[in-house]
N, C-alpha and C positions, 0 to 999 in steps of 0.2 A: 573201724579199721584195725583189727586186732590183729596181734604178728604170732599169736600164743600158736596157733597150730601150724605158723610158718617156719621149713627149716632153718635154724640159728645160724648154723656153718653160713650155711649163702647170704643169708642176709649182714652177718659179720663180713663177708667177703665183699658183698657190694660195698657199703660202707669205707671199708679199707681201701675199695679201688677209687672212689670218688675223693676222697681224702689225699690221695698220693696223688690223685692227678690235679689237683685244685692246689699243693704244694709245687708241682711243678711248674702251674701257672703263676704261684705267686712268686716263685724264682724268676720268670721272666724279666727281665730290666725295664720293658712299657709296662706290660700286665699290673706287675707287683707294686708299680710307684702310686703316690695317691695325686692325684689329678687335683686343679683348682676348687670344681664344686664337692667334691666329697670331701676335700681339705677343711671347706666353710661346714660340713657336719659336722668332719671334726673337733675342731674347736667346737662346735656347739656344747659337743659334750663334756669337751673340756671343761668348759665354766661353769656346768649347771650347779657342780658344787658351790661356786663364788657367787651364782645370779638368784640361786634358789629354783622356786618350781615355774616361777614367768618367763623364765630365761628359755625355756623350753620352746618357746611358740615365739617368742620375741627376737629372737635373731637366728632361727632357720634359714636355708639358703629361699624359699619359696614360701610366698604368705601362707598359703594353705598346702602344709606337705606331710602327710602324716608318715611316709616312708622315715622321712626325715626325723620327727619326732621317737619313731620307734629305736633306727638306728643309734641315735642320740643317747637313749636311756641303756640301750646295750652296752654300747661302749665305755658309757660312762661307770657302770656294773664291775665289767671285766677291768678298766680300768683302774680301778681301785685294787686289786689282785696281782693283777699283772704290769701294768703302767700304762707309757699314754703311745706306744712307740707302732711302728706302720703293723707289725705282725699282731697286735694286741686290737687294734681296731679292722683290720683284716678277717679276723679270726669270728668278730662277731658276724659278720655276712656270708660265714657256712652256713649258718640252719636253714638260708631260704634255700636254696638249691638242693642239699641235702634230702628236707623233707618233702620238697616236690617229687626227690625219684622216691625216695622211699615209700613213699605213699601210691605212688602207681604203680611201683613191685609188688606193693601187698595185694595190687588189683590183677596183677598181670602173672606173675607166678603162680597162684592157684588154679587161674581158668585156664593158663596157656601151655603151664609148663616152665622146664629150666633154660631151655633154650630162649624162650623170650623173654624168660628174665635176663639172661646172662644179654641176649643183645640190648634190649633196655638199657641194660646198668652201663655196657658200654659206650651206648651215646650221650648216656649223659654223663658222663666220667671225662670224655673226650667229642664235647660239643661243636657245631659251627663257631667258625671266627668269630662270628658276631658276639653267640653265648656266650663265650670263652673269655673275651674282652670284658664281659660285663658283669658276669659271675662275682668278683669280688671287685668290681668298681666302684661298691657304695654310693651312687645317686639316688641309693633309695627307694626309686619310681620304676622304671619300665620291669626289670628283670622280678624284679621284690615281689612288685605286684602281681605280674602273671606267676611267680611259683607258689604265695600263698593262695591263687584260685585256683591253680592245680590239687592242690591240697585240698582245698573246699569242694571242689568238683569230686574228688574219691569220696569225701564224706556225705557228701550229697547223693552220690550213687548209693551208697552202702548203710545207709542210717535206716534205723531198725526198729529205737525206742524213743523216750522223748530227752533221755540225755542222748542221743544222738545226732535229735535232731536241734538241739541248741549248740551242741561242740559244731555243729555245719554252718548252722547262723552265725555263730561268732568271728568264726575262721572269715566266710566269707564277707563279712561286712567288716573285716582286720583287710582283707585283699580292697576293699572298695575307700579303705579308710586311706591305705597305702599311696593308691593312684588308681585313673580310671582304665590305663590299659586293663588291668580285669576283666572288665565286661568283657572282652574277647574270648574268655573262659567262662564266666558266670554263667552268662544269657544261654549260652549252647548247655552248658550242664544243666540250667536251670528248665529248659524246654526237655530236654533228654530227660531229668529225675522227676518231673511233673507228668510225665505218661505214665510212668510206672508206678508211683504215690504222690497222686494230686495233692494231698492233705498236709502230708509230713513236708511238700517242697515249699507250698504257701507258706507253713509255718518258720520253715528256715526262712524263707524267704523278709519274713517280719522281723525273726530277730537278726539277718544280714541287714537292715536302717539304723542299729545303733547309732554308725557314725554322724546320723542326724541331729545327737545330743553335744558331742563336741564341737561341733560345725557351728550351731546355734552359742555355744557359750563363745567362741571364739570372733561370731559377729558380734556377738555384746559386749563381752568384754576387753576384747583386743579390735574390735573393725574390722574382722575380716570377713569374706565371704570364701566361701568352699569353690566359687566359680574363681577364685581368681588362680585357681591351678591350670585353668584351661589358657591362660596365659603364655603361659611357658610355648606354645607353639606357635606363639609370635616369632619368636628365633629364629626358627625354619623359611624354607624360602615358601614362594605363596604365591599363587594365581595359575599355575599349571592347568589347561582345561581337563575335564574328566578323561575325555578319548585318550589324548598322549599319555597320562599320567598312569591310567591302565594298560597301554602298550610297554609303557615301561618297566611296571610292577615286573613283567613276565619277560625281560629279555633276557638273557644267558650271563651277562654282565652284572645285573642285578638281583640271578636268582642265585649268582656264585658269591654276592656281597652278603646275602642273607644266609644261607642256607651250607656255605662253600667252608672248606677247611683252611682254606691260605686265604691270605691279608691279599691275593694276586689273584686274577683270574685264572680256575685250574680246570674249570668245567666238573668240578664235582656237584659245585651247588646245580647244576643242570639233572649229572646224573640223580641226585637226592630228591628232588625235583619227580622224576620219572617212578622210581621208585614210591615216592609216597601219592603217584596217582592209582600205581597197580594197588598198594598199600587200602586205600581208600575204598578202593573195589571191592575188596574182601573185607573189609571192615561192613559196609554196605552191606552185602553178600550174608554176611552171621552177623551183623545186629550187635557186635560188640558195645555195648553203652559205651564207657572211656572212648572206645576207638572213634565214636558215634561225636562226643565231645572236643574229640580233640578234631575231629574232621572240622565240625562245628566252629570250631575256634579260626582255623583258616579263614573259612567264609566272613563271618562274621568280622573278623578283624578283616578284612578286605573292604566291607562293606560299609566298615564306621570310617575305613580311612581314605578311599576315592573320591567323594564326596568333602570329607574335612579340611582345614586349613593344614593339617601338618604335612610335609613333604619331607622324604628320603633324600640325603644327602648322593654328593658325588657318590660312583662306583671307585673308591680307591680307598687306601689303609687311613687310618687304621678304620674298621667294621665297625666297630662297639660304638664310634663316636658318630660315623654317617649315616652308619642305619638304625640308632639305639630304638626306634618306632616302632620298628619290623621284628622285635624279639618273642613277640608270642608265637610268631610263623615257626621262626628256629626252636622254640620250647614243644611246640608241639609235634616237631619231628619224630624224637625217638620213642616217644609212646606210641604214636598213630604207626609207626613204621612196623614195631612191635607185635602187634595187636592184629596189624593188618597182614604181616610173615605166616603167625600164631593162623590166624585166620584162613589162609589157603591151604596151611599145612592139615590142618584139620579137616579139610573138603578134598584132601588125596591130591592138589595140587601141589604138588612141592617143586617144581620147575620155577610156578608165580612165589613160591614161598624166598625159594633161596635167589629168585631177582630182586626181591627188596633188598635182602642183606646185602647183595652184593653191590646195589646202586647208593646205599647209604653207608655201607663201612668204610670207604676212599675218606669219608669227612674226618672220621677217628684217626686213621692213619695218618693224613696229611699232619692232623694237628698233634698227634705225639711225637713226629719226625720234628715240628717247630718248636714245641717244647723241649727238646733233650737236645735241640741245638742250643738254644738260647739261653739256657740255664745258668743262671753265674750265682746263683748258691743264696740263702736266708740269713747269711750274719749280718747287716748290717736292720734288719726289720726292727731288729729288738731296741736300737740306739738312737734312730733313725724316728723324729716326731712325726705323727699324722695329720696335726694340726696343719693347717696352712693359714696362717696367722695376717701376713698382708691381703691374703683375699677373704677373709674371712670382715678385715675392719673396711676393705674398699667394698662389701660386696654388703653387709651385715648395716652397717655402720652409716656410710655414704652414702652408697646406692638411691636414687631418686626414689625408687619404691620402697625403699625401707619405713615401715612404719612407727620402728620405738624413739619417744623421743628422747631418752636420757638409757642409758647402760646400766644400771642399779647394779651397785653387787652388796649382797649381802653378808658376807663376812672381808676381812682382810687378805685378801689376797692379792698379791703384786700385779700380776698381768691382769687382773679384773681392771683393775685401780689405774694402770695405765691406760687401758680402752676406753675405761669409763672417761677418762679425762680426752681422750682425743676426740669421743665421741660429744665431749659438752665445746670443745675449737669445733665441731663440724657445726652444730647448732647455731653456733656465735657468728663463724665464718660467715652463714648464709643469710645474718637478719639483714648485712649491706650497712651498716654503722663502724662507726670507730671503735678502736675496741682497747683494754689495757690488759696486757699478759700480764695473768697470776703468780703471784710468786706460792709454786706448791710442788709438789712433787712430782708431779706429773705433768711440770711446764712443756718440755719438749712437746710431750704427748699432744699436749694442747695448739702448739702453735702447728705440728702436722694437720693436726685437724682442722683447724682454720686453713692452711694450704691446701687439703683436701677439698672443703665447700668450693675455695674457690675457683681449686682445678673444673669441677663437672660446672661449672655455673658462667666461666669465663671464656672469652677467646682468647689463643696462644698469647697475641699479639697483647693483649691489655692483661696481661696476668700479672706483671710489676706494677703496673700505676696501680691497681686493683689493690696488690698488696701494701704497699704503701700506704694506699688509702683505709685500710682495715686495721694496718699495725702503724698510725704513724710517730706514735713512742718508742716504738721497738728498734734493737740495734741491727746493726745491716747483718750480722749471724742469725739473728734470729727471723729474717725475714728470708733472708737464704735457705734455712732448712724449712719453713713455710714454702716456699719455691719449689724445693725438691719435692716436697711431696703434693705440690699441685704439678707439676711435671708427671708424678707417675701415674697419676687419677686420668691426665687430661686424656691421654687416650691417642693423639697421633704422635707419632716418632718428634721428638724433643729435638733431635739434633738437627740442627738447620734453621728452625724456629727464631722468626724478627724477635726478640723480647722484650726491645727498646731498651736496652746497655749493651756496654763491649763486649764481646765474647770471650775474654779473657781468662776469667771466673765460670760465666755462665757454661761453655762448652764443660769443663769439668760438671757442673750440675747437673745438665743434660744429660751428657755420657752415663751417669750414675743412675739417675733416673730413666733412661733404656733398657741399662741392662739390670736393674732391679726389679721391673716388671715384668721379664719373661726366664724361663730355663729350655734348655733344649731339651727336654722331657714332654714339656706341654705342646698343648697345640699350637703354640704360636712360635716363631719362630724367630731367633735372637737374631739381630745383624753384627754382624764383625764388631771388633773393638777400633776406636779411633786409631787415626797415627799418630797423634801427635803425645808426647811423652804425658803430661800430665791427664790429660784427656782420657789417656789409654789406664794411666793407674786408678786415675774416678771410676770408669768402667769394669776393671778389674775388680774392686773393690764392694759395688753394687753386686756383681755376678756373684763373687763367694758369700753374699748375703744371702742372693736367692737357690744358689746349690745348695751353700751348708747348710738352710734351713729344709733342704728336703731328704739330703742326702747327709750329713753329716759332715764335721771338719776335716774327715780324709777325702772328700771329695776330689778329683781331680783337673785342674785348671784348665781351662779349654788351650790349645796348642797358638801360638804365634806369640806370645807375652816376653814385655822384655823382665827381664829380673827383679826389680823394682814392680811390676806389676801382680808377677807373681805371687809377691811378699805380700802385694796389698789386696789378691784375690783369697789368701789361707788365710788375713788376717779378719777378713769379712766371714768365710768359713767359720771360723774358730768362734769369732763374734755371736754367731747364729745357731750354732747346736748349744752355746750357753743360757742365750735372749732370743729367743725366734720371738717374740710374740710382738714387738715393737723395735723393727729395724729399720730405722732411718741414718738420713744423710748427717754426716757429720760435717759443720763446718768450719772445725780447727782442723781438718787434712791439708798438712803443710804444702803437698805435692801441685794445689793449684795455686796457687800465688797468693797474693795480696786481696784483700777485702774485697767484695763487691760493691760497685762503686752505684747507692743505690741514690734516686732523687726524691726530693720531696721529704726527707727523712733525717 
């Protein structure tokens, strides 16, 4: 895939345009924030300095996620150079996209011409919503994946010698190491560069099973299995019969969710839709390999997935999170659409040529009109941590799947040394004995984590006799902040909750532990703050923990607070862009009253 006899101007110019448009995305206010699970990479990367090289595969968001590991080692690179802040872990999730288009310009400009380079470089510069969403979301998996088998798929085409045909195997067994969406690219490339040179595809094809060496040390020496990725589509809802579930693939509602430039149904995914059937015809028609592959890749991914457990999300906003399954469909648009333009134009069709462009450019336009609306500018990326540090210990840490048993950190480092220790309360939490709080520096850390075990392990109702029963040494504070943070693990809304004691105290707990587990960023959605005064300052108070940690201590207070609450939403703020890594409930906040009144204790 050499660019040496390619012109420099245009390929600097694609470049440039994919860049500025992937900056506009990251200006978005959804687009650009870092979401729960990309948050738990984050931090991954964060520690590998403190954990060493185990720390690597030991508290990934996913047993077996190689996305995850790679992005991991990236960030953690740049991060040393640059820091740890949202633009600095963003920045690492160009190269996948980047070198997906780059690598099919180098395919598409010399057979086709500048004009299907230039529309190429435009769809992918300004993707479907769904793309567009996912492009720099960092889950590592759907998107990552299919752009390194894009990648492998041009080298696969165009391998010549035998370093060409190892730089193919690598790549593609990097895409297979990634996640399995791949095969939606692979298999079709792989059938497609096997007629042309049966020899040199087997061979890539041998050395694409590397991943078979890390997968193997990984069940030996961490317990894992490489199947436990196909896990993840337990999530998804499940049992749809075939027939429906293929009527729906194809309704105008879902091909606008995939394929569509708005977050709304605009009927572009339809026209896009139309377009890459003429697209396809002409690809057909002149035997385009890529075009052949990327056709390839539709089918194929249809076919693993009508049959499979995973199912597509509602037809509504935001794309990236409902349909993340469906992104090799949207990746292989603007190649197949390309190739297949290129295609007719070259048969003296130009009528079928300039129908493609015209059914798939609506998708670019829609979505640069939403970027340049929603733009609110990149100063806050750089100040602003990536980490997401409370889901990182609920998800890493607690999580019933979690496999490590202790947090090891290898050198000194503070936020190691506080996990590590919330992480040895979560162990303690769960053996169901008595237990004696440590006097160490990482007490707090500890006795959260003891309220963590017993949040996932208890019901609402018996979570105080529970803790009583685990701390009954412990002072009514420190079984309180044990409290709060089995409140925010347990998982239903806190407020309203029998706990068996008065609500005098406990409503302030509550309140704190609601709004400490969600932001209106994420997918989940905050409920109002309490009425009642003190209730409402606890509230307040959780909330600027969990803004200021995503957004910074400028962050701004959600609207209806009385002034007192405010004070105590900036002072959680402020709290959190200093300490994000370990924010808990404090319970010397004068604003809920007197002790809680615990028994047994």
């Amino acid at each position: 895939m050499s660019t040496s006899s390619l012109p420099r101007g245009e390929l600097l110019a694609v470049v440039a345009l994919h860049l500025a448009c992937l900056g506009l995305t990251l200006a978005d206010p959804l687009l650009g924030t870092v979401d729960p699970e990309e948050g738990v990479n984050a931090a991954q990367a964060v520690l590998l300095d403190a954990t060493g090289p185990r720390g690597l595969f030991r508290y990934q968001y996913a047993a077996v996620c190689g996305g995850c590991t790679l992005t991991a080692v990236t960030a953690n690179l740049l991060g040393h150079a640059l820091g740890e802040g949202v633009g600095v872990w963003k920045l690492g999730l160009v190269p996948f996209t980047l070198a997906a288009l780059v690598a099919q310009w180098t395919w598409v400009r010399p057979r086709h011409g500048a004009l299907a380079g230039a529309l190429l470089a435009v769809l992918w510069a300004l993707p479907s919503a769904l793309a567009s969403g996912l492009a720099l979301r960092g889950w590592a998996n759907h998107l990552e994946a299919t752009c390194v088998a894009l990648v492998a798929a041009v080298l696969l085409l165009g391998m010549r010698s035998p370093r060409g045909v190892m730089l193919a195997g690598v790549v593609a067994g990097l895409a297979l190491w990634i996640g399995w969406t791949s095969l939606a690219v692979l298999l079709p490339a792989l059938a497609v560069g096997g007629r042309a040179a049966p020899r040199r595809t087997a061979a890539a094809m041998g050395v694409a099973l590397w991943p078979v060496l890390p997968w193997t040390v990984l069940r030996l020496v961490e317990g894992r299995d490489a199947s436990d990725v196909l896990e993840r589509v337990a999530w998804s809802r499940q049992g749809l019969p075939l027939l429906p579930k293929a009527l729906d693939l194809f309704t105008v509602g879902r091909l606008d969710a995939i394929l569509g430039g708005s977050e709304a149904a605009s009927g572009t995914g339809a026209a896009a839709a139309v377009g890459i059937a003429v697209a396809a015809a002409g690809v057909v028609a002149t035997r385009d390999r890529l075009g052949l592959v990327l056709l390839g890749t539709i089918g194929t991914w249809i076919v693993l997935y009508l049959p499979g457990p995973a199912e597509l999300g509602p037809t509504v906003a935001p794309a990236w999170f409902h349909q993340r399954y469906a992104v090799p469909l949207a990746l292989a648009v603007p190649g197949l659409a390309a190739t297949g333009a290129a295609a007719w134009w070259s048969r003296g069709r130009r009528a079928l040529a300039v129908a493609v462009a015209l059914a798939v450019l609506p998708t670019p336009v829609v979505q640069l009109r939403a970027r340049l609306a929603q733009a609110e500018g990149l100063e806050g990326l750089a100040r602003t941590e990536a980490a997401s540090w409370t889901w990182f210990r609920h998800r890493s840490l607690v999580h019933p799947a979690a496999t490590s048993s202790a947090l090891r950190c290898a050198v000194d480092d503070r936020r190691c040394l506080e996990l590590e220790g919330y992480r040895a309360g979560v162990e303690a939490g769960g053996r169901g004995v008595p237990l004696q709080v440590p006097l160490s520096a990482a007490r707090r850390a500890w006795l959260a984590g003891v309220g963590a075990a017993v949040g996932v392990r208890t019901s609402p109702d018996a979570l105080v006799a529970t803790l009583v029963a685990r701390l009954p040494e412990a002072g009514s504070t420190d079984r309180e902040l044990a409290l709060a943070e089995a409140l925010v693990v347990a998982g239903p809304d806190p407020v309203g909750l029998d706990l068996g004691v008065p609500l005098a105290r406990t409503a302030c707990v509550a309140a704190w532990a609601r709004a400490h587990r969600t932001t209106p960023r994420f997918s989940l959605r905050r409920s109002p703050p309490p009425s009642a005064a003190d209730a409402q300052r606890a509230w307040a108070y959780g909330a600027g923990q969990a803004d200021g940690a995503r957004h910074g201590a400028g962050v701004a207070p959600p609207e209806g607070l009385s002034a007192e609450a405010v004070e105590d939403f900036r002072s959680g703020a402020a709290e959190a862009e200093v300490r994000s890594w370990m924010l808990l409930w404090d319970p010397a906040r004068s604003a809920c009253g007197p002790a809680m009144p615990w028994g047994g204790g």
